[in-house]
C-alpha atoms as one frame of an Amber mdcrd trajectory, in Angstrom:
protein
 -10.710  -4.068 -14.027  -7.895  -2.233 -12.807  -9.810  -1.634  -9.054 -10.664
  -5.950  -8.741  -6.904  -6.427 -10.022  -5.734  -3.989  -6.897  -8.148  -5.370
  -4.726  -7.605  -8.867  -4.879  -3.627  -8.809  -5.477  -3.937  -6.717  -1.749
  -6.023  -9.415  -0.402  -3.917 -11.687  -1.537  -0.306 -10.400  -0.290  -2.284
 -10.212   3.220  -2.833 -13.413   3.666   0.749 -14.494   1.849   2.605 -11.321
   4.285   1.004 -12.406   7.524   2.284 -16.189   6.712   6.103 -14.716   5.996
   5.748 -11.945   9.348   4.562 -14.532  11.861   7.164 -16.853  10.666   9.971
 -14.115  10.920   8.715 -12.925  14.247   8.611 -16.507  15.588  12.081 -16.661
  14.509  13.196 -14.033  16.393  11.032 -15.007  19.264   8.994 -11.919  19.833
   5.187 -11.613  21.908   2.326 -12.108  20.183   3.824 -14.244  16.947   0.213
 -15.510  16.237  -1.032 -15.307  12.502  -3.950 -12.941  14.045  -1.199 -10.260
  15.273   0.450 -10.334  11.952  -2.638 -10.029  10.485  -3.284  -6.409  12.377
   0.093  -5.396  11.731   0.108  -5.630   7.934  -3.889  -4.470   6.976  -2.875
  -1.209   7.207   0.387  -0.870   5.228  -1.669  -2.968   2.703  -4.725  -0.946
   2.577  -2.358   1.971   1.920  -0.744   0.078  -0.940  -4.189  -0.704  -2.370
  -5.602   3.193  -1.966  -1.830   3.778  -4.068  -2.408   1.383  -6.809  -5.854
   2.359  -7.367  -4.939   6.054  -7.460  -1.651   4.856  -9.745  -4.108   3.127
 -12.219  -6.563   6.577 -12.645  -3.165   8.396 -13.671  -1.307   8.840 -16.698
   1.516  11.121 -15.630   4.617   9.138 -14.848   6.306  11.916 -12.641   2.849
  12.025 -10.307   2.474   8.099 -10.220   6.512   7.858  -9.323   5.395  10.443
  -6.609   2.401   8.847  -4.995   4.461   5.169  -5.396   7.462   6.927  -3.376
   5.490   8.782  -0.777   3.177   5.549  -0.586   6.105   3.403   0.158   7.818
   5.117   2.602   4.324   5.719   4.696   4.281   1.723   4.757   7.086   1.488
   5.627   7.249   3.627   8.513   3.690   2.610   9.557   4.221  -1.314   9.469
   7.658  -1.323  11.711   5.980   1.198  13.818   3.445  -1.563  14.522   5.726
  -4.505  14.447   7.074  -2.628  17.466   3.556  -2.228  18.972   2.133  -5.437
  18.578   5.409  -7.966  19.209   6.779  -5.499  21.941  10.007  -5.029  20.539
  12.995  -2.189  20.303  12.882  -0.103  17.032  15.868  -1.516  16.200  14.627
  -5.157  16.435  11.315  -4.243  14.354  13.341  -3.091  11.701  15.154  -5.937
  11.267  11.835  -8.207  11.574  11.030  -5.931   8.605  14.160  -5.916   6.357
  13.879 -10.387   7.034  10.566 -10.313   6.189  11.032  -8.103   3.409  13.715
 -10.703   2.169  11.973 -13.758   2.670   8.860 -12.469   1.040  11.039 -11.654
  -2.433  12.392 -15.235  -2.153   8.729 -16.880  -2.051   7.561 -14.286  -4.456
  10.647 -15.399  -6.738  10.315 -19.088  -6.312   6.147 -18.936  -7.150   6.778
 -16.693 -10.379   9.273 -19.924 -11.265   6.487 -22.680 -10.190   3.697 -20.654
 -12.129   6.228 -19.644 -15.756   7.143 -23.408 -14.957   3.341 -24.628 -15.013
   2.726 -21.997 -18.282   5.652 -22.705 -20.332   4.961 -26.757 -19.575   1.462
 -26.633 -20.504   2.553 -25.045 -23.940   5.011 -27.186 -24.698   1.997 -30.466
 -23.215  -0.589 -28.798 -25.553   0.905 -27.083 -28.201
């Protein structure tokens, strides 16, 4: 259950990231701000995040899974302005800040569907008893 939960939450952000990069990237004008570009720039980063979780979920020690989260993060990190740079042609400075928007935009969606959806759950309770 754990694996399908991983898997599909990764497909998911994919689709939802590449939406939130191509925006960003259009807003700061860059190459290449196609939905296809974003698309290569964020499967790996994600894969990595999904090969984490999965790993996460087979563990039970806390200081190992804060380990593997860390390490996995930072990897990401690195890997996904390291292609923003590649594929939009941009400075490493630029790409980071492409990132850090993205980054923030993505934690306002995030934020605002976790409202729509304990919106929808706490109104169908109070609909249907």
């Amino acid at each position: 259950m754990a694996f399908t939960s991983t898997l599909l939450s990764g497909i998911f952000s994919l689709f939802i990231s590449a939406l939130i990069l191509m925006i960003t990237t259009k807003l700061f004008k860059t190459a290449n701000s196609t939905y296809r570009t974003a698309i290569k720039v964020l499967i790996w980063p994600i894969i990595i995040s999904v090969i984490a979780g999965i790993i996460i979920n087979l563990i039970t020690n806390t200081a190992t899974i804060l380990t593997i989260s860390i390490i996995a993060s930072i990897i990401a990190i690195i890997l996904e302005v390291t292609l923003i740079k590649k594929y939009y042609l941009t400075s490493t400075g630029k790409s980071i800040v492409i990132f850090i928007t993205a980054f923030i935009i993505s934690i306002i969606v995030v934020t605002a569907l976790m409202g729509i959806l304990a919106a929808l759950f706490v109104g169908s309770f109070a609909a249907f008893g």
